[in-house]
LUMKOLDO-90495 format. One record per residue (C-alpha): residue in three letters; x, y, z. Coordinates in Angstrom, 2 decimals, decimal comma, always signed. Example, Ala and Ser with C-alpha at 12.3 -4.5 7.8 and 13.67 -1.06 7.14 Angstrom:
<nodes>
ALA_+12,30_-4,50_+7,80
SER_+13,67_-1,06_+7,14
</nodes>
This chain:
<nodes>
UNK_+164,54_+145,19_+156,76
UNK_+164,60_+148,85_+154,97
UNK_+164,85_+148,45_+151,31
UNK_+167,16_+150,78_+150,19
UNK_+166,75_+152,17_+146,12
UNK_+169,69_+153,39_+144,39
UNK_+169,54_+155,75_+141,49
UNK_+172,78_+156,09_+139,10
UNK_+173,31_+157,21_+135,56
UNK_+175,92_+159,68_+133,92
UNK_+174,49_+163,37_+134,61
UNK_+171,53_+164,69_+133,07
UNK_+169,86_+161,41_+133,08
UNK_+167,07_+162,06_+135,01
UNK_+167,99_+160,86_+137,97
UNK_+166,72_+163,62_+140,61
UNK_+163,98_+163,65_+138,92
UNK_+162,85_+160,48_+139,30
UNK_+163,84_+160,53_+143,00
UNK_+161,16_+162,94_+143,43
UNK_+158,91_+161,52_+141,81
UNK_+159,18_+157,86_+143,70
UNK_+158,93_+160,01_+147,42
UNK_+155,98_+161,59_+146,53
UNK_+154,53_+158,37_+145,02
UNK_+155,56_+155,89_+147,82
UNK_+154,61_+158,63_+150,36
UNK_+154,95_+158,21_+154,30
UNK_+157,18_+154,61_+153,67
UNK_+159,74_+156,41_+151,66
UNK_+162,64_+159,03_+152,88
UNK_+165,22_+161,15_+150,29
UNK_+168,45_+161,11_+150,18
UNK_+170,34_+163,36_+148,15
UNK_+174,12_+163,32_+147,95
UNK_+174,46_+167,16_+147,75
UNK_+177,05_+166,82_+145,50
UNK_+179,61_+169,67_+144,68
UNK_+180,34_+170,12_+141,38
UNK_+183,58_+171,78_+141,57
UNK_+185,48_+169,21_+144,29
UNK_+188,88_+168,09_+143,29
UNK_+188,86_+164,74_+144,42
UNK_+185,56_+162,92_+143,55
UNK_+186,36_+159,72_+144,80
UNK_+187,60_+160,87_+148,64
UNK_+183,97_+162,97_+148,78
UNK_+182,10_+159,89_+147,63
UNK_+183,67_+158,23_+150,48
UNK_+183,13_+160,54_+153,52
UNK_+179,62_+161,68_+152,15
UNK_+178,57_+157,54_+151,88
UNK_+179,40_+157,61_+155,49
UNK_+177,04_+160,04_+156,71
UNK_+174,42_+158,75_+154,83
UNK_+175,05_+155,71_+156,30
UNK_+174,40_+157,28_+159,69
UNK_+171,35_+158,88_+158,40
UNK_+169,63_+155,42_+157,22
UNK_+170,79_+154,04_+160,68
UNK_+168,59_+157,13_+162,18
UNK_+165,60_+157,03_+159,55
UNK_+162,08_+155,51_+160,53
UNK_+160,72_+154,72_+156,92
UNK_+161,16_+151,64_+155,56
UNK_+162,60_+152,69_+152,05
UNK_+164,98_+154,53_+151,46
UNK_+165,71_+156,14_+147,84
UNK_+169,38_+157,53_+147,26
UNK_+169,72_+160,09_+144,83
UNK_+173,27_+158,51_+143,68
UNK_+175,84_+155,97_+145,10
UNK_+179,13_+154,93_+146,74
UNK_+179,54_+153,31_+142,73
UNK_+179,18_+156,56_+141,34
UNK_+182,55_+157,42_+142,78
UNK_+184,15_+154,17_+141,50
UNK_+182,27_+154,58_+137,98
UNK_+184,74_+157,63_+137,52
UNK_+188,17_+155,79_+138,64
UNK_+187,06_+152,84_+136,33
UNK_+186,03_+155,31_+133,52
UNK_+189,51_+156,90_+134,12
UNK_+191,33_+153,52_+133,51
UNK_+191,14_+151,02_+137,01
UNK_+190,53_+147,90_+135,40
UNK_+188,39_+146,32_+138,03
UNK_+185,66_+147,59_+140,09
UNK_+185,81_+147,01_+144,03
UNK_+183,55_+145,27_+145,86
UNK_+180,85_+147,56_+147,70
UNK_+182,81_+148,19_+151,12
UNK_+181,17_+145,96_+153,92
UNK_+180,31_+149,47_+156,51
UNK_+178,44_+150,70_+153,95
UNK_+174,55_+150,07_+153,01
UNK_+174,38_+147,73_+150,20
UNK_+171,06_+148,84_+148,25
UNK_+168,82_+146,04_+148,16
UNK_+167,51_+147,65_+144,26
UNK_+170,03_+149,53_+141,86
UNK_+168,68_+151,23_+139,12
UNK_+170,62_+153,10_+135,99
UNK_+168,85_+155,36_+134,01
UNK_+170,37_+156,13_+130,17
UNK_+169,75_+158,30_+127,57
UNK_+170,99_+158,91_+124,12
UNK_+174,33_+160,63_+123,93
UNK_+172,35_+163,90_+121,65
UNK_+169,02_+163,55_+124,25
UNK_+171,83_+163,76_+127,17
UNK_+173,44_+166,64_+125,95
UNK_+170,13_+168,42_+125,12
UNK_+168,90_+168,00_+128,64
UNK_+171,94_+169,00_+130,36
UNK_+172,47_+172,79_+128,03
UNK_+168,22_+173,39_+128,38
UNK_+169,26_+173,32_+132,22
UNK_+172,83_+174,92_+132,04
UNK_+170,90_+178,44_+133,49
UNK_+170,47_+176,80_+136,70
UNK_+173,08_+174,03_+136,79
UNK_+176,36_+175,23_+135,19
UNK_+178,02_+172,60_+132,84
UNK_+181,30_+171,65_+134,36
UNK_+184,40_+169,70_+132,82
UNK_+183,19_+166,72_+133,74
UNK_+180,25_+167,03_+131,54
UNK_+182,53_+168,56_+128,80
UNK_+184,25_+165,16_+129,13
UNK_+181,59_+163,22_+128,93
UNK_+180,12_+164,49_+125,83
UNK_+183,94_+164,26_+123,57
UNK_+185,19_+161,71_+125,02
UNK_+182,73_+157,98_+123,74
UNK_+185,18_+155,55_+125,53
UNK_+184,95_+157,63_+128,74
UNK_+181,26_+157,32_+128,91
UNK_+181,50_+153,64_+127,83
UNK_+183,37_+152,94_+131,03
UNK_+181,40_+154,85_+133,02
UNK_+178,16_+152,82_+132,02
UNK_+180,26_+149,35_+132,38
UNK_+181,06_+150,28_+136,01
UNK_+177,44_+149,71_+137,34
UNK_+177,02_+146,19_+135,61
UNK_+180,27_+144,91_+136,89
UNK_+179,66_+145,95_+139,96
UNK_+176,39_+143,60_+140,04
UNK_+179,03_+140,66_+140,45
UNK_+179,17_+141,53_+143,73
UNK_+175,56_+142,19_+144,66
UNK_+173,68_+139,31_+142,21
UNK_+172,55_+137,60_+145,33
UNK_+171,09_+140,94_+147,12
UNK_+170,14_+143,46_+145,23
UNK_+167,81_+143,91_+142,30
UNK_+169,36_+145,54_+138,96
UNK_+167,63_+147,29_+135,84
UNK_+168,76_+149,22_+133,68
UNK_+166,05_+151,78_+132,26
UNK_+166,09_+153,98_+128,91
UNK_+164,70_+157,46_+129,93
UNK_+164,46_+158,01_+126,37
UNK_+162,05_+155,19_+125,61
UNK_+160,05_+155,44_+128,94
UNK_+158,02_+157,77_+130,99
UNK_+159,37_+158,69_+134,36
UNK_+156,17_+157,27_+135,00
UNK_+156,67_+154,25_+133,73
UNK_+159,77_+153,62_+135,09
UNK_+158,21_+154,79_+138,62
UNK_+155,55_+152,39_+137,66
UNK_+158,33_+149,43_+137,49
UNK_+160,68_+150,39_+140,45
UNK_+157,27_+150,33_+143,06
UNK_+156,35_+146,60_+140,96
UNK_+159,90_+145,76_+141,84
UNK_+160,05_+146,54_+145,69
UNK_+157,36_+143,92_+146,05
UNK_+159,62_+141,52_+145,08
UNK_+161,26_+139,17_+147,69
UNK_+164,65_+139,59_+147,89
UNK_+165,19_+136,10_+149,37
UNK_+164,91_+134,79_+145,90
UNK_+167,92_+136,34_+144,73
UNK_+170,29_+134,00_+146,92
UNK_+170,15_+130,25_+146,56
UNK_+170,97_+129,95_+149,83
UNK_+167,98_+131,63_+151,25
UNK_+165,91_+128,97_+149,67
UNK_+167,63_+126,20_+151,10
UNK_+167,09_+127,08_+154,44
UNK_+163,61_+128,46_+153,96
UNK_+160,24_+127,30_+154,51
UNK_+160,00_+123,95_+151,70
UNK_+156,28_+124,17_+151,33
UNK_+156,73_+128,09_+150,17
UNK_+159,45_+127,29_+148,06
UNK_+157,52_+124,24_+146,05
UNK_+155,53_+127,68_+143,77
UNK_+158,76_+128,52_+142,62
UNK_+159,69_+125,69_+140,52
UNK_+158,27_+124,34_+137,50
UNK_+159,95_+120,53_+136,69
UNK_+161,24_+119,22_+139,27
UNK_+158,56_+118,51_+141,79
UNK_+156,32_+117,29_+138,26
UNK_+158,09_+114,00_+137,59
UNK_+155,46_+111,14_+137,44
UNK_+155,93_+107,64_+136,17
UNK_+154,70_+107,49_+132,62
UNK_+154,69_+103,96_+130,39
UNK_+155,81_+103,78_+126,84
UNK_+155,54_+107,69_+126,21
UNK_+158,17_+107,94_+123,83
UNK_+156,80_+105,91_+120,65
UNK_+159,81_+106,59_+117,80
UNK_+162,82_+104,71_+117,46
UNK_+166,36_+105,49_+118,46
UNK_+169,56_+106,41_+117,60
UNK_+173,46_+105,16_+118,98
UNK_+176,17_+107,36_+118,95
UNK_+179,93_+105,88_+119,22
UNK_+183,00_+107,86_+120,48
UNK_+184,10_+109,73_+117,06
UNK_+187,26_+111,70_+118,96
UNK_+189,80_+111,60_+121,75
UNK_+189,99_+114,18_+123,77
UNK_+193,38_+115,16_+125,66
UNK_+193,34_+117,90_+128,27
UNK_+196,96_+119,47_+129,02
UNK_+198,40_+119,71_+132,64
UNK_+197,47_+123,02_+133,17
UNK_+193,56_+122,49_+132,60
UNK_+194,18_+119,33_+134,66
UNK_+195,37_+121,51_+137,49
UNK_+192,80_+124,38_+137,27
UNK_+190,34_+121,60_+137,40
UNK_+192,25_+119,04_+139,56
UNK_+189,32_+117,32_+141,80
UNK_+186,88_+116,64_+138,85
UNK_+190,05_+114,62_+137,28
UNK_+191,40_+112,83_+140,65
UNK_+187,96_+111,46_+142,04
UNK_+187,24_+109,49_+138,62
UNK_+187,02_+106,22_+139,30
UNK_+187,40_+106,69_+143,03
UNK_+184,79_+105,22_+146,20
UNK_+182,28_+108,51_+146,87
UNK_+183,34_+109,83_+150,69
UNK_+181,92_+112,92_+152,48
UNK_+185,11_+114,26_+153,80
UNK_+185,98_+115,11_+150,49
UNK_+183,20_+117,94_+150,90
UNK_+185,47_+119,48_+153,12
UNK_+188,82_+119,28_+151,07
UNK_+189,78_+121,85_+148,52
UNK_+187,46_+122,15_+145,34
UNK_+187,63_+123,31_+141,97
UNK_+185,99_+124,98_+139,57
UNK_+183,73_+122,76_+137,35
UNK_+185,65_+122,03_+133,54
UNK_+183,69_+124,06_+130,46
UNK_+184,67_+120,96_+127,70
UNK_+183,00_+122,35_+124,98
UNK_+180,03_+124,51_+123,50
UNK_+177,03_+123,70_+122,18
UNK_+177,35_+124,91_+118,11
UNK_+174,36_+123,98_+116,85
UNK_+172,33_+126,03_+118,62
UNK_+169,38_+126,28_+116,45
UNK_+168,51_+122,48_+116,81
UNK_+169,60_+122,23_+120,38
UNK_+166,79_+125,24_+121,41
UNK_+163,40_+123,43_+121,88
UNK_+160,04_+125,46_+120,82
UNK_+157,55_+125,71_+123,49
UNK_+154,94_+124,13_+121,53
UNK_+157,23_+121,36_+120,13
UNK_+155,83_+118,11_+121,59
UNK_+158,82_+116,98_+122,99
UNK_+158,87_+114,86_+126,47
UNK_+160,69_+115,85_+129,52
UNK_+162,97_+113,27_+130,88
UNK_+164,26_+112,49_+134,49
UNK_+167,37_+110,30_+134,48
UNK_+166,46_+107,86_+131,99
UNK_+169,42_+105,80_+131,41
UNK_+170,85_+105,77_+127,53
UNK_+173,30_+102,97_+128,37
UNK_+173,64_+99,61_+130,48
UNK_+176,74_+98,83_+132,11
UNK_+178,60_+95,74_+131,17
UNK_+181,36_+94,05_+132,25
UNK_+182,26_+94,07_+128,12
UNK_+183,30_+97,07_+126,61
UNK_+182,57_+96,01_+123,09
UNK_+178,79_+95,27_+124,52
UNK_+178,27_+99,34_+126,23
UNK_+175,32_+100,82_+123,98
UNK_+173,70_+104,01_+123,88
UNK_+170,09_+103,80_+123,17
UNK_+168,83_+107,25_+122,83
UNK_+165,10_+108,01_+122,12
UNK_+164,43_+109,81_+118,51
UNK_+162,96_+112,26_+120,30
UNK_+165,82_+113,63_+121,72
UNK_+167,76_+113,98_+118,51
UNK_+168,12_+117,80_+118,69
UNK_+170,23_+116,86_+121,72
UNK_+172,89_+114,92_+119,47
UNK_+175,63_+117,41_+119,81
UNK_+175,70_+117,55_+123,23
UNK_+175,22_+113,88_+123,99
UNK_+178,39_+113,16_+121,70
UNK_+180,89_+115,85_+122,90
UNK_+179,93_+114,33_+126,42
UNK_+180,45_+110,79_+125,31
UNK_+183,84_+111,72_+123,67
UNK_+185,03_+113,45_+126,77
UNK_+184,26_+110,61_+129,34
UNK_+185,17_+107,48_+127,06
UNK_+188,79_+109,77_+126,51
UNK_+189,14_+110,05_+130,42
UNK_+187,47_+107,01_+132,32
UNK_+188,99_+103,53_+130,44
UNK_+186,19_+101,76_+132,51
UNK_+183,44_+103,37_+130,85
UNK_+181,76_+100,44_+130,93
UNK_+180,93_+99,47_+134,27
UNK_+178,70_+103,06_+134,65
UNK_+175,23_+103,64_+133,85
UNK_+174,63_+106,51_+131,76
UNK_+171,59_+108,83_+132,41
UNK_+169,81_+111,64_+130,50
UNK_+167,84_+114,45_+131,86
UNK_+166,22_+117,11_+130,25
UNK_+163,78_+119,97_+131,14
UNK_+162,42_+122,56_+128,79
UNK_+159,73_+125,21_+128,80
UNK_+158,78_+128,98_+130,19
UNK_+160,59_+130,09_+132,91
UNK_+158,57_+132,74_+133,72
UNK_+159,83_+135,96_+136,21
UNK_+161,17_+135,26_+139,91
UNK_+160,81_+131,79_+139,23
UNK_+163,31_+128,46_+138,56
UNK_+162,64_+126,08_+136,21
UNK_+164,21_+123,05_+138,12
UNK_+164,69_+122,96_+142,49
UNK_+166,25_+126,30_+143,22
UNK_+168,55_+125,27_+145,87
UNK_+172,22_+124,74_+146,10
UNK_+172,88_+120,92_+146,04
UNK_+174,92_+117,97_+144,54
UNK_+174,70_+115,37_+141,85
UNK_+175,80_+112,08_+143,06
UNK_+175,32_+112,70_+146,92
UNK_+175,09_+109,33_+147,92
UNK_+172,84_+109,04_+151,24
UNK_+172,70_+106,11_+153,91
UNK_+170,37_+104,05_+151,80
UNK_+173,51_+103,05_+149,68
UNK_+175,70_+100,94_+151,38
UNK_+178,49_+99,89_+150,56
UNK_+179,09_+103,27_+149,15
UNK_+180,12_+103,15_+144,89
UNK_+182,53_+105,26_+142,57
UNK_+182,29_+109,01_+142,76
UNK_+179,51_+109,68_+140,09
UNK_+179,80_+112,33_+137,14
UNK_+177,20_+115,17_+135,58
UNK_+177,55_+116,91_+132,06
UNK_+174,99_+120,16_+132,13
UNK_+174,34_+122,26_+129,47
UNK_+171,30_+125,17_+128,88
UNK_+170,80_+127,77_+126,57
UNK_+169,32_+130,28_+129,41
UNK_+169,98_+131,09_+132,74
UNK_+173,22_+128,97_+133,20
UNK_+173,76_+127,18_+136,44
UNK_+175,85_+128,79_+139,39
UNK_+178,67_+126,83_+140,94
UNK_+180,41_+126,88_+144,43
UNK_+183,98_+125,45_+145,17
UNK_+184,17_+126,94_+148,78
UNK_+185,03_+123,34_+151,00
UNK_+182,82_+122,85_+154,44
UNK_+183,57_+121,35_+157,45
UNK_+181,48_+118,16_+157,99
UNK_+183,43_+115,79_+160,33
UNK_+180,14_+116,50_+162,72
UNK_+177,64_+116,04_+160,59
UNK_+175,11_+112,38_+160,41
UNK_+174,07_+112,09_+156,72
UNK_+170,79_+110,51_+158,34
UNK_+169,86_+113,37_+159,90
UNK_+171,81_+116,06_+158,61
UNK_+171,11_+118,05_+155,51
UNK_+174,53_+118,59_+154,09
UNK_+173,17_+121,55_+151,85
UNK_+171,36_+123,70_+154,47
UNK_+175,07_+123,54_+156,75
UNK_+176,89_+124,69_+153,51
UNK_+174,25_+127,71_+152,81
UNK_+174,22_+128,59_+156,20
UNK_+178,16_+128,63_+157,18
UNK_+179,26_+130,12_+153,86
UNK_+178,69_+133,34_+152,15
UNK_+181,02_+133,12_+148,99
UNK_+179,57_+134,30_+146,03
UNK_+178,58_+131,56_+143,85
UNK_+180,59_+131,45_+140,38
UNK_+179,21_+132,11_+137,05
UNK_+181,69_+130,47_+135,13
UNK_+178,75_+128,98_+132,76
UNK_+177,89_+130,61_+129,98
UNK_+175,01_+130,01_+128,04
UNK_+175,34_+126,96_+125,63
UNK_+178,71_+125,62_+127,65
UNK_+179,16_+122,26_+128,63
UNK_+180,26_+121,74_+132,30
UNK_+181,72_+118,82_+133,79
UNK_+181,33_+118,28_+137,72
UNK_+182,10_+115,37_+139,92
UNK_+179,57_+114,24_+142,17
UNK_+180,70_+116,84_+145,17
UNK_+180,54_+119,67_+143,13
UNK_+178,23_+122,16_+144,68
UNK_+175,51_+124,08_+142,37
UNK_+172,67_+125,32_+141,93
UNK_+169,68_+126,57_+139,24
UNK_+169,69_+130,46_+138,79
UNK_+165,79_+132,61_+139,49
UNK_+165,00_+134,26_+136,42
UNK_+165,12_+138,25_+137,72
UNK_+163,92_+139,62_+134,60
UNK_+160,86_+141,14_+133,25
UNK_+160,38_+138,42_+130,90
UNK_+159,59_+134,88_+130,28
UNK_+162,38_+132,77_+129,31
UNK_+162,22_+129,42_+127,18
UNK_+164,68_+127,16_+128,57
UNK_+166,20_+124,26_+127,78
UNK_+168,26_+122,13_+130,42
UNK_+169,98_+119,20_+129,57
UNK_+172,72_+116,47_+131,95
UNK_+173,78_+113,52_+131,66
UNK_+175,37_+111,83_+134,81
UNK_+177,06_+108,33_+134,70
UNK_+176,83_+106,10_+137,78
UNK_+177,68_+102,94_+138,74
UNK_+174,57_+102,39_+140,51
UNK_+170,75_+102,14_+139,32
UNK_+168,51_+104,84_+139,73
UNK_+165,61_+103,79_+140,74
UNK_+163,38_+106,59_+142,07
UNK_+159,96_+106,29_+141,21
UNK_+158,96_+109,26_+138,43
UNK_+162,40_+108,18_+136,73
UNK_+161,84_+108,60_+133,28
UNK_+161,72_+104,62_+131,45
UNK_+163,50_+104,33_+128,46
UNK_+161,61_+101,71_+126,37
UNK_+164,49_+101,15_+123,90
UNK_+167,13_+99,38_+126,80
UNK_+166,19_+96,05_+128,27
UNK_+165,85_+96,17_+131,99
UNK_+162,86_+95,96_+134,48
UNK_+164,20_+98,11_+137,71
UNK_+161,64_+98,35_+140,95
UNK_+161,32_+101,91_+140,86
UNK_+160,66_+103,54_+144,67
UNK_+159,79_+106,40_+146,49
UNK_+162,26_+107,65_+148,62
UNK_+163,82_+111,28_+149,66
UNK_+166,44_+112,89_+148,51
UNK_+169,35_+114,64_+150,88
UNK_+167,84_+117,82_+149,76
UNK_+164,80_+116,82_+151,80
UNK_+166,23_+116,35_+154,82
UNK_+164,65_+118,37_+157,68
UNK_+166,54_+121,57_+157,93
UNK_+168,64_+120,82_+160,85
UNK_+172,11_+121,60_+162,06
</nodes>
């Protein structure tokens, strides 16, 4: 597969330059492109299109396996959305996609001066003179490229780079880290039908959970419902599955009926005490249940560990919401799970693969109510998918429901969370935890709560010391580790 490196950036960013300098540094695997663009054409947008076509032809023809492309088919829809179109297209489907986009900037008064020091050999054209009077114009410009990465999040790899603050060196130095990347990573669906043994590296929680015995030592707290919560027909509508499977026996045809996008109840405010520090001693948890069901209302607890009082907020807008919506509260167990720590680059902190809570596999039988998850993080917010899939052929013995979905769909996952939000799913709600692409380490903190009629009782379950019960906990596999077949 080529990798194909796209340069953009209002003029007199450096662009060219830096094209240069990546062929000569990446040598004998690399081939230049230049759009040879004419700075006097009347209609930008029509030469962007018939030019992207015959560089198209020319990457179809080349024998190197990178490409670098001195400018875009978005720098032709940068200037129709800095001239007022509202939305940006998607990248049209006969045209190369570049698997790395990269925007250089520069200071509006370093921009200028670069572009008069080489007005003797480039004349400044009205474009230019544009650019420089008009701020909103230029604003637009730049806003182009990053909406444009709704469309390619899953494929290509985006940076934006300061020319200002960096070396051409340096950012050369970045770009080659970057090609070693693999691109897989950048679509949850890759991973799910990938090899599960090279996937295992790229997670840090998940595949950690071990039994431990009477770690949490403080007391507890209880939270009550403190406020009813009403939702209005029209959120019920936008939202209409995670409302009409409450209470209702879990079935897999409903994977293939019409879905919804998961409900945003709330936000977490207090966002200071819900962020854990690294080197706070706090425990991770894995489904430990907070409440017992009962057949008596007045009887339904939650116990939560002291340790997890940060978390108070977000436990209570969750318990609000589901005692205001499910008048059987009661007869569903309430779990808590919670993962924090370094999410370092190009990898997850929990399973990176699109999947389900509250699949319920053949070892439950007869099958139970439709089960419910509350997720909240301050980083790296989870991506959902509402796209239905057929599976009136599929065994859930055999069958791994979430490799079929990832490999007959190719709708873009929604990022409808933002950080700090509070989603509610129901248990066929497809999702899954997002790669960190960045540079950077990232301290996370993941919280859910799900509440099921059943017991979880997977061995490396978190125990919760302050409920009274004495489950047999067990190994067993999840659907997720299904073999991968179709």
């Amino acid at each position: 597969m080529k990798k194909i490196i796209g340069l953009e950036g209002l003029d007199g960013t450096g662009k060219s330059a830096l094209a240069n300098k990546l062929c000569r540094r990446l040598g004998d695997q690399a081939e230049l492109i230049q759009i040879p663009y004419d700075k006097n054409i009347n209609n930008k947008t029509e030469f962007y299109q018939e030019l992207n076509h015959r560089i198209t032809t020319k990457i179809n023809q080349s024998s190197k396996s990178i490409i670098i492309l001195d400018r875009t088919w978005l720098s032709g829809e940068a200037t129709l959305h800095a001239e007022g179109k509202n939305e940006v297209s998607p990248w049209p489907g006969d045209l190369y996609r570049p698997t790395h986009l990269f925007v250089l900037t520069l200071p509006e008064e370093a921009r200028k001066k670069h572009i008069l020091n080489r007005q003797t050999m480039v004349p400044i054209t009205s474009e230019e003179v544009r650019l420089e009077n008009d701020e909103q114009y230029r604003l637009r410009y730049a806003e182009a490229y990053r909406k444009e990465m709704f469309y390619l999040r899953t494929s290509c790899i985006y940076r934006e780079f300061d020319s200002d603050q960096l070396t051409l060196d340096e950012i050369s130095d970045r770009i080659i880290h970057l090609l070693n990347v693999d691109l897989s990573l950048l679509n949850p669906r890759n991973l799910a039908t990938g090899d599960k043994a090279l996937m295992q590296p790229l997670y840090s929680s998940w595949q950690q959970r071990k039994k431990e015995e009477n770690f949490l030592l403080k007391d507890y707290f209880t939270l009550i419902p403190n406020e009813f919560i009403q939702f209005d027909d029209q959120i019920r509508q936008r939202h209409q599955c995670h409302f009409d499977n409450l209470g209702i026996m879990f079935d897999y045809k409903k994977f293939s009926e019409p879905r919804h996008p998961p409900l945003c109840i709330g936000s977490i405010e207090q966002r200071k005490e819900f962020d854990i520090p690294f080197d706070e001693n706090i425990p991770q948890a894995q489904d430990m249940p907070i409440a017992l069901r009962t057949d008596d209302p007045n009887l339904y607890e939650y116990r939560i560990p002291m340790e997890y009082q940060n978390l108070c907020e977000f436990i209570q807008k969750v318990i609000n919401v589901y005692h205001s919506i499910q008048e059987n509260f009661h007869h569903y167990y309430c779990y808590l799970t919670i993962s924090h720590g370094i999410v370092q680059p190009w990898t997850a902190q929990r399973r990176p693969t699109i999947h389900s809570d509250g699949f319920q596999g053949t070892r439950l039988n007869p099958k139970v109510e439709t089960e419910y998850a509350f997720v909240a993080a301050n980083e790296l917010p989870t991506w959902y998918y509402i796209d239905s899939f057929d599976v009136s052929n599929l065994d859930p013995a055999i069958d791994n429901y979430f490799v079929v979905y990832s490999r007959t769909s190719s709708t873009l996952p929604l990022d409808c969370q933002k950080p700090y939000d509070i989603m509610m799913m129901d248990g066929y709600c497809l999702h899954s935890p997002v790669i960190n692409t960045g540079d950077e380490p990232i301290l996370r903190t993941f919280v859910r709560i799900i509440y099921s009629p059943r017991i979880f009782d997977r061995l490396g379950n978190t125990h919760n010391p302050h409920l009274d019960y004495q489950w047999e906990m067990v190994r067993r596999e999840a659907q997720m580790d299904l073999p991968n077949r179709t």
